[in-house]
C-alpha positions as CSV (number, residue, x, y, z in Angstrom):
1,X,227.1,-134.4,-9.2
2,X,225.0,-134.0,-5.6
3,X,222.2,-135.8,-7.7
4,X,224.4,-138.7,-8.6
5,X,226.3,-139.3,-5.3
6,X,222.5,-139.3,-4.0
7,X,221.5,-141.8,-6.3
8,X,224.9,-143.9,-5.4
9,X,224.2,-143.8,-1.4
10,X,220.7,-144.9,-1.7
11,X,222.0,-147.7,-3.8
12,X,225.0,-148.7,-0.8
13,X,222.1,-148.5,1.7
14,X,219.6,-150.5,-0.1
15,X,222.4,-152.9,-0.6
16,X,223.8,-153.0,2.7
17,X,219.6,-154.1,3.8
18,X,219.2,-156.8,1.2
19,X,221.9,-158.4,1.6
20,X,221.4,-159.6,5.5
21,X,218.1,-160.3,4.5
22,X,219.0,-162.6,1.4
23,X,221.5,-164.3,3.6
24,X,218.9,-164.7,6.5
25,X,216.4,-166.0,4.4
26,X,218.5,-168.6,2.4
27,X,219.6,-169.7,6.0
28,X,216.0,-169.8,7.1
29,X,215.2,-171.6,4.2
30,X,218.2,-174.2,4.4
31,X,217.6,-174.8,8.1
32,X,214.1,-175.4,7.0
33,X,212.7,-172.7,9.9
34,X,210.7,-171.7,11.1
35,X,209.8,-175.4,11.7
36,X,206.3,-175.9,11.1
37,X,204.0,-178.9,12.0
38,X,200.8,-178.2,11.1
39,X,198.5,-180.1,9.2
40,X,198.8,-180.6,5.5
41,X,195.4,-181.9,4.2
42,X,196.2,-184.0,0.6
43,X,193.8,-185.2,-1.6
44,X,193.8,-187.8,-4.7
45,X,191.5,-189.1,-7.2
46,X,188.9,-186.2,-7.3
47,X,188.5,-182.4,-6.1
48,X,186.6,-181.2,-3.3
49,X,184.4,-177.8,-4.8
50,X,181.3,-175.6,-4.6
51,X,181.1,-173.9,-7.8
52,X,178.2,-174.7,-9.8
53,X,175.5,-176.0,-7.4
54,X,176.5,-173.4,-4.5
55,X,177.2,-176.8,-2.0
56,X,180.2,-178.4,-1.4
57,X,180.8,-181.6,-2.5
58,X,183.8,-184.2,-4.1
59,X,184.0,-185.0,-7.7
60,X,181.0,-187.4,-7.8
61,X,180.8,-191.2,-8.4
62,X,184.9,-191.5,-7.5
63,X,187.5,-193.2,-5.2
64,X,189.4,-190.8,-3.8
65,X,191.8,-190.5,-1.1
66,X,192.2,-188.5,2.0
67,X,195.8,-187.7,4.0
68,X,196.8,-185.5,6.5
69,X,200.6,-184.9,7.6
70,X,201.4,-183.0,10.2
71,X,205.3,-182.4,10.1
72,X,207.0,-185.7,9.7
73,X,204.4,-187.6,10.6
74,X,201.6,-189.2,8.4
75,X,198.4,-189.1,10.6
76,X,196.1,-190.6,8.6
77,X,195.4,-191.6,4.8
78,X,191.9,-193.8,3.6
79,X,190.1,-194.3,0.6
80,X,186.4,-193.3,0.3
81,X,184.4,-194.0,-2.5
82,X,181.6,-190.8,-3.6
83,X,178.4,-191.4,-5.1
84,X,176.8,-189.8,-8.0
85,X,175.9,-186.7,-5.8
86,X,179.7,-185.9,-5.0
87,X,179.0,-187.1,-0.9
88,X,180.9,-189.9,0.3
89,X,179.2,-193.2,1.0
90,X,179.3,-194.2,4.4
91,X,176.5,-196.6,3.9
92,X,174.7,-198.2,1.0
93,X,171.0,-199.3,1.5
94,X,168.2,-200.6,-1.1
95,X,165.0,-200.1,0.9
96,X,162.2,-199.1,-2.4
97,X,161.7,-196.0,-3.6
98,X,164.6,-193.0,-2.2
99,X,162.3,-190.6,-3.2
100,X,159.4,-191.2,-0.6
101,X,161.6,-192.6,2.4
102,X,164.8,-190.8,2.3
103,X,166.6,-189.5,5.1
104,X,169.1,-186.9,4.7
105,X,172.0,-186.5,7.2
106,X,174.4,-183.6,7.2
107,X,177.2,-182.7,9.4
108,X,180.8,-181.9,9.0
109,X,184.1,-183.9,9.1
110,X,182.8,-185.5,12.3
111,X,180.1,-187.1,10.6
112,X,181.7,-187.7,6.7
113,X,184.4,-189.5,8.9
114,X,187.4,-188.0,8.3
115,X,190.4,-189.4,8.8
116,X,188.5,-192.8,9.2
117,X,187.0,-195.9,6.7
118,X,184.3,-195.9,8.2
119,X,181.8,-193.2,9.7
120,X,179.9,-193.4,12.7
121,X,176.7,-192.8,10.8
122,X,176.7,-196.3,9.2
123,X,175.2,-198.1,12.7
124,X,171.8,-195.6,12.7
125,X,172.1,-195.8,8.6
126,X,171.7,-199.7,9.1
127,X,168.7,-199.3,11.6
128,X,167.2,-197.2,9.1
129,X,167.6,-199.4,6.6
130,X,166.5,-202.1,8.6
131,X,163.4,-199.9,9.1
132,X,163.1,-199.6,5.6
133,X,164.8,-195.6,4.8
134,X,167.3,-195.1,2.9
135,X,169.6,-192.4,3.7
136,X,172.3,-190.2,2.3
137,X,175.2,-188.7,4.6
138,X,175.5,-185.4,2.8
139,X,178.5,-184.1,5.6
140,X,181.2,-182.7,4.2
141,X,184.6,-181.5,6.2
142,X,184.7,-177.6,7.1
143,X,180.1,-177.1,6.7
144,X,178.9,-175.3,9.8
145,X,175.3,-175.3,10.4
146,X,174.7,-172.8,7.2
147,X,175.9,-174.9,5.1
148,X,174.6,-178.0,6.3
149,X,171.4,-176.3,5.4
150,X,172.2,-176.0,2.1
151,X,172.9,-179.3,1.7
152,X,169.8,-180.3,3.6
153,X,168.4,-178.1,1.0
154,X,169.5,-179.8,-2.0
155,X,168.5,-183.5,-0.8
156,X,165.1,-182.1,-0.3
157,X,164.8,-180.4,-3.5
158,X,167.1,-183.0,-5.8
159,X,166.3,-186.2,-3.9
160,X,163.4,-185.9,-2.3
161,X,164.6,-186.1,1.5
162,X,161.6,-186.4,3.6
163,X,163.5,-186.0,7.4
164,X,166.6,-184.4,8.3
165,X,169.1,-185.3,10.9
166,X,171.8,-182.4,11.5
167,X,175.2,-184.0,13.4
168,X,177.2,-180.7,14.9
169,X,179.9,-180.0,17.3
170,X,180.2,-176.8,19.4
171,X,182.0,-175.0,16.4
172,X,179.9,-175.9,13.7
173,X,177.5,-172.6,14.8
174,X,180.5,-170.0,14.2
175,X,181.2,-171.0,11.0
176,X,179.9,-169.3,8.0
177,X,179.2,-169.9,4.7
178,X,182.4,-169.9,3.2
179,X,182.4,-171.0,-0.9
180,X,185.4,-173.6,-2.5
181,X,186.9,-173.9,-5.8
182,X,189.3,-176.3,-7.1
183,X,192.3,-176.6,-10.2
184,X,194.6,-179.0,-10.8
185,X,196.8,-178.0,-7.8
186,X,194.6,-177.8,-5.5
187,X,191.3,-177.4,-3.8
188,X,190.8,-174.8,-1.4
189,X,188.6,-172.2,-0.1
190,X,188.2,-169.4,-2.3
191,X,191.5,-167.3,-2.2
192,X,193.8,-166.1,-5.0
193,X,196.0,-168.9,-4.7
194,X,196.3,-172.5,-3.2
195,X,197.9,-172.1,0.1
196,X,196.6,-169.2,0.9
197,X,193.1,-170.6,2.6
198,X,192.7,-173.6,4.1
199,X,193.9,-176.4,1.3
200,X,193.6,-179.6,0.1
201,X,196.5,-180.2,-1.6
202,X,196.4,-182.7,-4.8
203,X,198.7,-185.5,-5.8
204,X,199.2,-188.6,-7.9
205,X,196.8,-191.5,-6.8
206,X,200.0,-193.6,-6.7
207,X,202.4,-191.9,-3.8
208,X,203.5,-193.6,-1.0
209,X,203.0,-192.8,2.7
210,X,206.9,-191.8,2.3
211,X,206.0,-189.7,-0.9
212,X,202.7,-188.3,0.7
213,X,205.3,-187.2,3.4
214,X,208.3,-185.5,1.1
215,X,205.0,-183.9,-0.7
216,X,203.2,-182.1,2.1
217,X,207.1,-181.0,3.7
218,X,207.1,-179.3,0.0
219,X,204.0,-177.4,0.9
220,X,205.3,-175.8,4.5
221,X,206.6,-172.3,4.3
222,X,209.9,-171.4,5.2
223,X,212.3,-168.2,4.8
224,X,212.1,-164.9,6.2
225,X,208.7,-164.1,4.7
226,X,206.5,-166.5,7.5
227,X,208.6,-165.4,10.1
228,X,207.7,-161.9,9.4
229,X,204.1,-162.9,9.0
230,X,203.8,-164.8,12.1
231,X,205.2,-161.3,14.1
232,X,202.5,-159.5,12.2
233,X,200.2,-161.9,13.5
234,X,201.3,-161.8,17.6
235,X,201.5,-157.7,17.3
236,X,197.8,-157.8,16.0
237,X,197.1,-160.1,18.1
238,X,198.5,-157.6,21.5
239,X,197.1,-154.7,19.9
240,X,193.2,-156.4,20.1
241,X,194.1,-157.0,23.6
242,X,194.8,-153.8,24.2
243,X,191.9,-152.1,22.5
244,X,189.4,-154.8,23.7
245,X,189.1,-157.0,20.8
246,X,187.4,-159.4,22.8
247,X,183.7,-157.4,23.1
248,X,184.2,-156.9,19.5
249,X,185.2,-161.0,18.7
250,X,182.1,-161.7,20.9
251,X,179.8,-159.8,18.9
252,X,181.2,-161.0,15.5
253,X,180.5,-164.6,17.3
254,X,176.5,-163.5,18.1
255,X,176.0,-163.0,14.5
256,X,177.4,-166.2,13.1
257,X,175.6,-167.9,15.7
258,X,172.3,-166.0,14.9
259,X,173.2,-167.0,11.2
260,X,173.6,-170.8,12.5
261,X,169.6,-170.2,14.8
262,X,168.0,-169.0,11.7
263,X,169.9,-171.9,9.5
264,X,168.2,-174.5,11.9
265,X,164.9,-172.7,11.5
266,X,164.7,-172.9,7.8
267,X,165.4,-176.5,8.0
268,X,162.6,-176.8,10.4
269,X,160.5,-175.1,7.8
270,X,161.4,-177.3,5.1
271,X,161.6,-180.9,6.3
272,X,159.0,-179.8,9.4
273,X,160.3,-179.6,12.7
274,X,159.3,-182.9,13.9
275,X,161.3,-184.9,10.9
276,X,163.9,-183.0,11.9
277,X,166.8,-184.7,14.4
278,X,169.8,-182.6,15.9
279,X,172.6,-184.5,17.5
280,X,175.6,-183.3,19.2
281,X,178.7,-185.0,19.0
282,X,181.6,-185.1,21.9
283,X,185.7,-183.8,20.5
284,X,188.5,-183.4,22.2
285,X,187.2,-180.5,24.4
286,X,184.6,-182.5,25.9
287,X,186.6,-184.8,27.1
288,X,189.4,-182.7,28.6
289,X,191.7,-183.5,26.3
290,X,192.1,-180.0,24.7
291,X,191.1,-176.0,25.6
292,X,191.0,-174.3,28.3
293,X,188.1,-173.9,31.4
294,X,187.4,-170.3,29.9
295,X,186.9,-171.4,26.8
296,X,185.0,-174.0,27.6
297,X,182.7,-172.1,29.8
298,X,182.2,-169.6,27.2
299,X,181.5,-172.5,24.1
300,X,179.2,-174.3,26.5
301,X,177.1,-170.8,27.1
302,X,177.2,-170.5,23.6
303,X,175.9,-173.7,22.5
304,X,173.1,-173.5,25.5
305,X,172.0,-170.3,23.5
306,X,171.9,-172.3,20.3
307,X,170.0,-175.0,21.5
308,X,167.4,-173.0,23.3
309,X,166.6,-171.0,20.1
310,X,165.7,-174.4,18.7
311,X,161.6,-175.0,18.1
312,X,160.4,-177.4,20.8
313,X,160.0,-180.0,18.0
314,X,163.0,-181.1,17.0
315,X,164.4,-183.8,18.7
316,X,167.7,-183.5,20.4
317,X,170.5,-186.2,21.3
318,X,173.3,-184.8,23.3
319,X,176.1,-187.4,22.9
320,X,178.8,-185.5,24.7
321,X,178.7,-187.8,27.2
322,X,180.1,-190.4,24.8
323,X,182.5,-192.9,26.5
324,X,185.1,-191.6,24.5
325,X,188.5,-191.0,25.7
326,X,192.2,-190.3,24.2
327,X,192.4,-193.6,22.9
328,X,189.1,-192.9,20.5
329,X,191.1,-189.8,19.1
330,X,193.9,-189.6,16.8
331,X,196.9,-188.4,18.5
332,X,197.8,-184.8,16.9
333,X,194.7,-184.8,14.6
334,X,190.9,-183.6,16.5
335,X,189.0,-186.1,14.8
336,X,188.3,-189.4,16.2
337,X,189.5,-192.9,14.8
338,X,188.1,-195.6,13.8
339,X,187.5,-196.6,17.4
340,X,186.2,-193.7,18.1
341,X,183.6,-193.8,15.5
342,X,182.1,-197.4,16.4
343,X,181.5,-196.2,19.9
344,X,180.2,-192.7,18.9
345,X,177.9,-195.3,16.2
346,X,176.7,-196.9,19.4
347,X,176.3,-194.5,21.5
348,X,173.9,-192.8,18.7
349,X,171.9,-195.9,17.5
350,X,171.3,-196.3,21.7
């Protein structure tokens, strides 16, 4: 009998916890909270993957299209075509042979142009054509330097690239090498399920901007479950304060920009130093648009470190000082427009 009304008050009391929880949640969830406006990256026509050949790339020889959505508001959507390597073509060039005068260029979203038709490599791709080079943009969104080695790697070895130019911004050198995958949902970095990395959601290639919209507000996480998630988050968060997470973050950050150093070494090694060209591009940071002094202070230390460990033959071309302002930039997005990409084109082919 004790056993039983034991068994019949655990019941009540797990009973009287669901049920405020259940009727929290569904209200969560019909309120749509916690309201979230970050970006939903959608992607049509192709996939976006690294199994296989170990380097990202899109489903080759495709025209594909890019969206992002932040909220209720569609911030971009183009259509790029990719050539038979699975890079997007920013410029197309017929100057002889590829294999003796090609010139491979690798960055990351920056330089593939996201969120733009055009790319602000196509104004020194021209002058190289005009030179007689042809040249591949082998950028692709989310590389850091690692992994713009790799594909610097694969253009040497598959193409027969003969120089190098490597495009970065300050955050490319604490990124690692992280691999993709893709199925029909989705294409994502490697996780257990889409959603739970940074994604690219798919869709049908004929949605509208209104269904691209009603699609990525499909994909935001509502309920209980986020909100329990994100207070996870801010008590992990307090607790590194506390225990000095910081000396520990700044050592993680050493090592990925050792990793980055060692990345820029080997493509000095392959390609030679002197055929190899590093250019640093301007975001929203540089031009006080974004961040904080600190961080700033501690990204431009950082990035002096990088550049120093850098053998004295590579060429360098700082374009921070790009005249761009808020105008070159999309609003909510970090990547500049098209405007933005024509002057950074000019003030790289200068």
């Amino acid at each position: 009998m004790k056993k039983r009304i034991g068994i019949a008050n655990l019941l009540i009391m797990v009973i009287a916890i669901s049920i405020p929880i259940v009727i929290a949640d569904q209200y969560l969830r019909f309120a749509r909270f916690p309201r979230n406006n970050t970006r939903i990256m959608l992607l049509s026509g192709g996939r976006l993957d690294s199994s296989g050949s170990g380097i990202r790339r899109y489903t080759p020889n495709s025209s594909l299209r890019h969206s992002a959505v932040y909220g209720e508001v569609l911030e971009y959507s183009y259509v790029f075509k990719t050539d038979r390597n699975g890079f997007r073509v920013t410029y197309e060039c017929n100057a002889g042979s590829a294999a003796s005068n090609l010139v491979a260029i690798t960055g990351d979203s920056f330089t593939e142009g996201q969120g733009s038709n055009i790319s602000w490599t196509e104004r020194i791709q021209k002058q190289l054509c005009d030179q007689g080079y042809n040249s591949i943009n082998a950028s692709v969104a989310g590389y850091g330097v690692e992994e713009m080695k790799d594909s610097l790697d694969y253009a040497h070895e598959n193409l027969g690239a003969k120089r190098a130019i490597v495009a970065i911004i300050f955050d490319d050198i604490y990124r690692p090498r992280t691999p993709m995958t893709s199925n029909l949902t989705c294409s994502m970095y490697e996780s257990r399920r889409c959603g739970d990395s940074v994604t690219w959601w798919h869709h049908p290639e004929e949605f509208t901007p209104k269904d691209l919209i009603a699609f990525a507000s499909s994909k935001y996480d509502v309920g209980i479950l986020p909100v329990l998630r994100d207070l996870k988050s801010k008590s992990k968060s307090y607790l590194k304060q506390l225990i000095g997470y910081k000396d520990y973050s700044s050592d993680v950050n050493s090592k990925l920009i050792n990793r980055s150093i060692s990345a820029m070494e080997s493509i000095a090694s392959r390609y030679g130093a002197k055929n190899v060209s590093l250019i640093i591009l301007p975001t929203k940071y540089e031009r006080n648009l974004e961040g904080s002094p600190e961080d700033k202070t501690r990204w431009s230390t950082d990035l002096r470190t990088f550049l120093n460990s850098l053998h004295k033959d590579i060429s360098v071309k700082d374009l921070r000082n790009c005249p761009l302002d808020a105008r070159h930039f999309f609003r909510i997005d970090g990547h500049p427009n098209e405007k933005g990409h024509k002057q950074l084109g000019i003030c790289a082919s200068t």
